[in-house]
C-alpha positions as CSV (number, residue, x, y, z in Angstrom):
1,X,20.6,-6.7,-2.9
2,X,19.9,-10.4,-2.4
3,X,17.1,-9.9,-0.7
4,X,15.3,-7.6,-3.1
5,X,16.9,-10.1,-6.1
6,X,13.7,-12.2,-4.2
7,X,11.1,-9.7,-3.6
8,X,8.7,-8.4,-6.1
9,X,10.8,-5.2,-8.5
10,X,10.4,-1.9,-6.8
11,X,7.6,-3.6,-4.2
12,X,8.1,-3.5,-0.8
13,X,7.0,-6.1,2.0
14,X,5.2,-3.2,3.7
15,X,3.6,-2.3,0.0
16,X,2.3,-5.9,0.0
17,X,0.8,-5.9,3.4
18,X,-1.5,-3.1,2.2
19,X,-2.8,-5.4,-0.5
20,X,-2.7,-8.7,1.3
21,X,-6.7,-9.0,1.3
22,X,-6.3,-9.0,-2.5
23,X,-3.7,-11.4,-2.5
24,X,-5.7,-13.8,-0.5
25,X,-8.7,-14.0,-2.2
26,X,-7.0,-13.8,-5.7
27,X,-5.4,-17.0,-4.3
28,X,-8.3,-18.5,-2.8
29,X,-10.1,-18.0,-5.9
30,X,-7.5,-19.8,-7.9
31,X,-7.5,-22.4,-5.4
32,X,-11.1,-23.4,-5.6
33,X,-10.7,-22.6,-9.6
34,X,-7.7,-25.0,-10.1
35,X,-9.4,-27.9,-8.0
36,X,-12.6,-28.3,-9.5
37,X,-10.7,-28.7,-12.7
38,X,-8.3,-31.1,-11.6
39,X,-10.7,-32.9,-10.1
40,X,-13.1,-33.4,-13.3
41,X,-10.0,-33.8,-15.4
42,X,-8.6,-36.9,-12.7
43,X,-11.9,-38.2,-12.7
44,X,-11.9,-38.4,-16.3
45,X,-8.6,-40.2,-16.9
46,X,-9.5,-42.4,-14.2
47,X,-12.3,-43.8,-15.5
48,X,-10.4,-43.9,-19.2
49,X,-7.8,-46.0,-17.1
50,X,-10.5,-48.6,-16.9
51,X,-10.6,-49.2,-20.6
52,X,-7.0,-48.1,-21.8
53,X,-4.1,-50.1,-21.4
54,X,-1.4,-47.9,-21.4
55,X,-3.1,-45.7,-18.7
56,X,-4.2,-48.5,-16.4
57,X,-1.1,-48.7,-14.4
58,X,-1.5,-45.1,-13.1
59,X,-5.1,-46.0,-11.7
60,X,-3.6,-45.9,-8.0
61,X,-2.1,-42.4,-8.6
62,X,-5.6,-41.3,-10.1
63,X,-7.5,-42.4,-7.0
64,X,-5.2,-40.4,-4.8
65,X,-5.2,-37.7,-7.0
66,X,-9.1,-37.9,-6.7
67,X,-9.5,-37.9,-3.3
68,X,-6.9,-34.9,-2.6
69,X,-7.8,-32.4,-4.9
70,X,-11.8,-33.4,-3.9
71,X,-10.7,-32.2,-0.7
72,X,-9.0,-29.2,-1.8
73,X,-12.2,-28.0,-3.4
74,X,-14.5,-29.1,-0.5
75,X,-11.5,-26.7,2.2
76,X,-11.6,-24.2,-0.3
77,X,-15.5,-23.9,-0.5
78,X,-15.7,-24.2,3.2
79,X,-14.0,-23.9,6.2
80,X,-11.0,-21.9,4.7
81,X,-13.5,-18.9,3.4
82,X,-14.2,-18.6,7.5
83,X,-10.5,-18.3,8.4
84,X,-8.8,-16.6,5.5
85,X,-5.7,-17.4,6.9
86,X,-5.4,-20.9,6.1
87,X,-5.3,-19.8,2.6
88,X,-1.8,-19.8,2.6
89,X,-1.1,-22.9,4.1
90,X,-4.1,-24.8,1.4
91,X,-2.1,-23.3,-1.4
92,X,1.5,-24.7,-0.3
93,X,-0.8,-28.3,0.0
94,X,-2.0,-27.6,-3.4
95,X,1.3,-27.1,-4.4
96,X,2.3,-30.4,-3.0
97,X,-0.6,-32.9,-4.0
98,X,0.0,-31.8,-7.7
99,X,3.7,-32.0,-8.0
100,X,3.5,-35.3,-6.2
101,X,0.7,-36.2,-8.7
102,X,2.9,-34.9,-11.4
103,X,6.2,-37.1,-9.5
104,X,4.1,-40.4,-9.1
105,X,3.2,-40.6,-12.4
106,X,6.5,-39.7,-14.4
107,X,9.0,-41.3,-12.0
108,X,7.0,-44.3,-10.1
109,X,4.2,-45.7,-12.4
110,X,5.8,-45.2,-15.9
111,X,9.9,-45.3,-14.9
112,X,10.7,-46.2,-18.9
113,X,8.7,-43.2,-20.5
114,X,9.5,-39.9,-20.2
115,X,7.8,-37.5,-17.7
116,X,5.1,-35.0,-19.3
117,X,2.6,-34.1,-16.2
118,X,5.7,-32.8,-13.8
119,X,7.0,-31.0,-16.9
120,X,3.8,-29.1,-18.2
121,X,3.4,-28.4,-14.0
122,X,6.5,-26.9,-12.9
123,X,5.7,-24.6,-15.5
124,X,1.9,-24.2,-14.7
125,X,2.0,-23.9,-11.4
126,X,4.1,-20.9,-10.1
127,X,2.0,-18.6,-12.9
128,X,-1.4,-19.4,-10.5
129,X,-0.5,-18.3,-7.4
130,X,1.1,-15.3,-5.9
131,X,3.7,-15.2,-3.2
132,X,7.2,-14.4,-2.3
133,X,9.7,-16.0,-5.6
134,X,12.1,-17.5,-2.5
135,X,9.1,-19.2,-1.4
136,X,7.8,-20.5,-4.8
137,X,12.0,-21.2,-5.7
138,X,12.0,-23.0,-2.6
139,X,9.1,-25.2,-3.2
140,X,10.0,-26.0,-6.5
141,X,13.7,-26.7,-5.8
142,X,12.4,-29.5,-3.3
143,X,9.8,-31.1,-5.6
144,X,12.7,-30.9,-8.4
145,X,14.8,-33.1,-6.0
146,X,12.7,-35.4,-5.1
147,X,11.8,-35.8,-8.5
148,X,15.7,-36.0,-9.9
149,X,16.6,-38.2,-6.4
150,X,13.3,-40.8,-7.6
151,X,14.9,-40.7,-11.3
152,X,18.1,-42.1,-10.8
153,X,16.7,-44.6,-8.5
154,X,13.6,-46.2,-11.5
155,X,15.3,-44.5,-14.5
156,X,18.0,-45.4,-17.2
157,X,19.8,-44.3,-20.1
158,X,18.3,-41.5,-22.3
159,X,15.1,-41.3,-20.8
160,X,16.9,-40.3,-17.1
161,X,19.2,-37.8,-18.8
162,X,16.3,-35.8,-20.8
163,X,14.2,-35.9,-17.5
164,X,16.4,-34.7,-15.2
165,X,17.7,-32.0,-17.8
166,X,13.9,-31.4,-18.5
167,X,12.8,-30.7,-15.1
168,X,15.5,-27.9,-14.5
169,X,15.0,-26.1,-17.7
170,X,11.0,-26.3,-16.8
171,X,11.4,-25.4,-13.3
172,X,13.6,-22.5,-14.5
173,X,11.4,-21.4,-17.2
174,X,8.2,-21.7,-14.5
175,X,9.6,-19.5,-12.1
176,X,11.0,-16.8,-14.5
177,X,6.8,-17.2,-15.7
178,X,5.6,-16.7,-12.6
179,X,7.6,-14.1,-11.6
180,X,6.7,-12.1,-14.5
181,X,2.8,-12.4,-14.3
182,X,2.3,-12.2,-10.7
183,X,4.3,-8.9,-10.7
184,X,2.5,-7.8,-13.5
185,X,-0.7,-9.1,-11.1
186,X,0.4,-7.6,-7.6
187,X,0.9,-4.1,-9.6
188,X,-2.7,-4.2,-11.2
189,X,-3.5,-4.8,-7.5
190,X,-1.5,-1.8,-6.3
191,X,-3.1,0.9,-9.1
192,X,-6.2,-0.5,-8.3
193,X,-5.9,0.1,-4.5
194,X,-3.9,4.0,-5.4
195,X,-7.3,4.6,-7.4
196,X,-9.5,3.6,-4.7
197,X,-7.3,5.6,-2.3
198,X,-7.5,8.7,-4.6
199,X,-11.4,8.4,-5.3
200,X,-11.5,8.4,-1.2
201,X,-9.3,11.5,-0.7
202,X,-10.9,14.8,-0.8
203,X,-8.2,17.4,-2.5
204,X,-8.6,20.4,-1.0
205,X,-8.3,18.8,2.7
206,X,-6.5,15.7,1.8
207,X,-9.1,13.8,4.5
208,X,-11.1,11.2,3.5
209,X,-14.3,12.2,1.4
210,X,-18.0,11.5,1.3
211,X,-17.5,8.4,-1.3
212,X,-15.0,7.3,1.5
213,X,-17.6,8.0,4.1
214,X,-20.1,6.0,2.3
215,X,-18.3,2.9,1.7
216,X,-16.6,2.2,5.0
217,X,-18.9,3.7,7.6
218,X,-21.0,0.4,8.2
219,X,-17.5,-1.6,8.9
220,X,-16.2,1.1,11.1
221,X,-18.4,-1.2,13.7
222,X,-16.3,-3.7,13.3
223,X,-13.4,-2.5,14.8
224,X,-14.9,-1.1,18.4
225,X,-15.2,-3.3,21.4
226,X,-18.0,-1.5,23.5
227,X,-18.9,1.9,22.1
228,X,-18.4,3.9,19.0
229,X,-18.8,7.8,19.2
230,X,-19.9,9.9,16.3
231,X,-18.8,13.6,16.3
232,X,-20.5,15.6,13.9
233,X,-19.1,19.4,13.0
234,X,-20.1,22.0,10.8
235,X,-18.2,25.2,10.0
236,X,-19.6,28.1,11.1
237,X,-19.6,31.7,9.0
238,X,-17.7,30.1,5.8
239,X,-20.6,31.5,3.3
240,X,-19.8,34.7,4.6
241,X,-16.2,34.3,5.0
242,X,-16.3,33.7,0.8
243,X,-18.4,36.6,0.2
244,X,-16.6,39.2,2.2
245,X,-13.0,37.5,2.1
246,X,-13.0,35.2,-0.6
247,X,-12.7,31.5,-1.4
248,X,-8.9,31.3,-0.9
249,X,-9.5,32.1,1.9
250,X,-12.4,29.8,2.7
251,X,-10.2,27.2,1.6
252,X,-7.7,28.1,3.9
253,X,-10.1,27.4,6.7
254,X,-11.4,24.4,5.9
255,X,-7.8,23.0,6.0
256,X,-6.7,24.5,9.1
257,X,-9.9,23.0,10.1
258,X,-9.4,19.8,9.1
259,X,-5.8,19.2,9.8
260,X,-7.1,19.9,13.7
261,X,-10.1,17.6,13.2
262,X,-7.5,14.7,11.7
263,X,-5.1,15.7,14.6
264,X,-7.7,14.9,17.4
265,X,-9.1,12.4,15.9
266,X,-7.5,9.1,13.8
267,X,-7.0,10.2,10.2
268,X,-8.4,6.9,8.9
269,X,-11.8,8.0,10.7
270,X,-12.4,11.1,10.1
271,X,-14.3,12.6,7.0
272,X,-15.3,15.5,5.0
273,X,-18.8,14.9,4.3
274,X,-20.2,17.7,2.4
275,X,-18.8,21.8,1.9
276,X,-17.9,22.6,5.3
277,X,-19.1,19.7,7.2
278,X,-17.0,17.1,8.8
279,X,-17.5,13.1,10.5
280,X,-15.3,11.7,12.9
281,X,-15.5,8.0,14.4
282,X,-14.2,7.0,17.8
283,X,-14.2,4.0,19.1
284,X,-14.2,2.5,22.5
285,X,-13.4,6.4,24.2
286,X,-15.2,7.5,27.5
287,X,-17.4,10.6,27.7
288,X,-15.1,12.2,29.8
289,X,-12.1,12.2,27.3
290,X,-13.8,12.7,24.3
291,X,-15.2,16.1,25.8
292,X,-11.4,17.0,26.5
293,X,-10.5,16.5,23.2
294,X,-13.3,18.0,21.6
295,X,-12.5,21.3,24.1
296,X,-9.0,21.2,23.5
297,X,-9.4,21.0,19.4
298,X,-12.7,23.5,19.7
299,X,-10.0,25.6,21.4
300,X,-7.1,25.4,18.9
301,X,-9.6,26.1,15.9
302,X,-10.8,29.3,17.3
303,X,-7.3,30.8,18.6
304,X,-6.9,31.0,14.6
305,X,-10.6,33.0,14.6
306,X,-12.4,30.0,13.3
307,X,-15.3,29.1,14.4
308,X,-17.6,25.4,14.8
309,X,-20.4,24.0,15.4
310,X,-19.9,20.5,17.3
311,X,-22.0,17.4,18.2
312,X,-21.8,14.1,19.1
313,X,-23.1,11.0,20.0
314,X,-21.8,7.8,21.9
315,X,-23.2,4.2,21.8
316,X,-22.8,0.7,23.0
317,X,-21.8,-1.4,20.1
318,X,-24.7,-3.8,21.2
319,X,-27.6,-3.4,19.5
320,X,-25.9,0.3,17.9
321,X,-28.2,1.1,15.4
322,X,-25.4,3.6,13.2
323,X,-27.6,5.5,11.0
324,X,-29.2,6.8,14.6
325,X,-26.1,8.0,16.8
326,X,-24.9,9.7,13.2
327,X,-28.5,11.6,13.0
328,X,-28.5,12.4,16.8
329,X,-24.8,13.6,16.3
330,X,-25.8,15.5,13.7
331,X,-29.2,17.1,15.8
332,X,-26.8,18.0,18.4
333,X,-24.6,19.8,16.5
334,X,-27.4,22.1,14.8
335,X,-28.4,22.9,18.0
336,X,-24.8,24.1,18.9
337,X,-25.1,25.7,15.7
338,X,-28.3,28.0,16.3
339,X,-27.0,28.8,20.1
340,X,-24.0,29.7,17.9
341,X,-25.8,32.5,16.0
342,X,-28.4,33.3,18.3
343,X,-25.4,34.3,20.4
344,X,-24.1,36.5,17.5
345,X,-27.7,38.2,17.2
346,X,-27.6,39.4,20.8
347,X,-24.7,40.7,20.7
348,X,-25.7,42.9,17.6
349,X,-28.3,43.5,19.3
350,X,-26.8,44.7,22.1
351,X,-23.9,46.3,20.5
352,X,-26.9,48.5,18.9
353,X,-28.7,49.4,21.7
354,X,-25.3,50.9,23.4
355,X,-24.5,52.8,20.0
356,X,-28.1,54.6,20.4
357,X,-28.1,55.4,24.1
């Protein structure tokens, strides 16, 4: 219970991993978004502190503040778009540079005034990005004590009593905030990824479908080491099988024949590309085994008195031109596919001659 009292309602961590790529840019995103704001806001109160009085005594803080969140933007615009998973570790800096902006300023620079930056952040700041609560409580527990610890040390009177009050009521309030809009967030996430999933899934089959097949063939390249295969197959006699049996029955086919394409194949990389045609993917497999498993699924489909036509291609992921070992898989299997009815043709044929002998 006390673990889930700290996890997203209802959302599991394995829920999140599925849409951690969202998460990351979404934080990215506000990152970059958050820094270039900062940065043009501290730029602009430091050059007020030049002609104002009662802000030139935080003109230190304002440099600092400058120069970090500068370099926030620059990491965020640069190296940390290469290596996505620095994001994490730019947002818990962003995290610190601004609550220690916040700190400076309200406990350091201005010890007899009360704090207002540290405030309006502790409530600002866990609403922006989205993580784990015990993570963001943990953050802003620490920052709260350094800011409390740094109050009784410059502080007196009043003005210590309604900051230290202040900052736990606000840090309270911030996190109750964030927690509400980033679940609100991750589950927009999470509906949008079940309606991708669902425009991907063909129904009758429950494989992936030729909107699926369109969108992530290309980066199906990125995950072999040496060679992709393409298999290409194409049901053979299902027109006919509807006419003379009907389409419940044709139905029935296609899913017995797809359940043994997804079992010989990964389910992630196989496809239903059109009525009764079918793609699978296979990376990094030799000749050799991918011929055993084509014989031994070829094998299971027709013990249920199905029939298919197969083809396939292999490549080396150098220089793989996709589009080609897809078209060549393709060619292959409507060769199979005429040797498949030519064969059907000469055994009428012969079947007809014995009849009139």
């Amino acid at each position: 219970m006390l673990r889930k009292s700290f996890m997203y309602t209802k959302i599991e961590k394995s829920s999140l991993e599925r849409i951690k790529p969202k998460i990351i840019k979404a934080n990215l995103t506000m990152t970059t978004t958050l820094s270039t704001f900062a940065t043009i806001l501290i730029a602009a109160l430091l050059i007020l502190s030049f002609f104002s009085n009662g802000i030139n005594k935080n003109k230190i803080v304002y440099v600092a503040g400058l120069i970090l969140s500068l370099a926030i933007s620059v990491m965020s615009l640069t190296v940390v778009r290469k290596t996505l998973k620095l994001v994490k570790w730019l947002v818990y800096l962003s995290y610190a540079i601004y609550y220690m902006y916040g700190i400076l300023i309200g406990a350091i620079t201005d010890p007899h005034g009360k704090t207002v930056t540290f405030m309006v952040l502790l409530v600002f700041l866990p609403t922006l990005f989205i993580d784990w609560p015990i993570r963001v409580v943990s953050i802003s527990s620490i920052f709260v004590a350094i800011f409390i610890i740094l109050c009784y040390r410059n502080k007196t009177g009043e003005v210590l009593s309604v900051d230290v009050i202040d900052a736990i009521i606000f840090s309270i309030l911030g996190l109750a905030s964030g927690f509400v809009v980033n679940n609100m967030r991750i589950r927009g996430f999470m509906l949008e990824l079940q309606l991708q999933e669902i425009s991907r899934i063909d129904q009758l089959t429950q494989m992936r479908n030729r909107n699926a097949y369109e969108l992530e063939r290309e980066s199906i390249i990125d995950i072999c080491r040496q060679t992709l295969a393409v298999i290409y197959i194409d049901v053979n006699g299902l027109h006919e099988a509807n006419n003379e049996k009907g389409h419940e029955y044709g139905d029935k086919m296609l899913k017995n024949i797809a359940n043994e394409v997804k079992f010989a194949f990964s389910e992630e990389l196989t496809y239903r590309i059109g009525g009764d045609e079918f793609v699978a993917f296979v990376p990094d497999q030799d000749k050799e085994k991918l011929e055993s498993s084509l014989q031994e699924m070829i094998k299971k489909i027709e013990a249920k008195n199905y029939h298919i036509a197969v083809g396939f291609e292999i490549s080396k992921i150098k220089h793989i031109s996709l589009e080609n070992v897809i078209n060549e898989a393709e060619k292959n299997m409507l060769n199979n596919k005429s040797d498949f009815y030519k064969n059907i043709l000469n055994r009428k044929s012969r079947n007809s001659r014995i009849s009139t002998t």
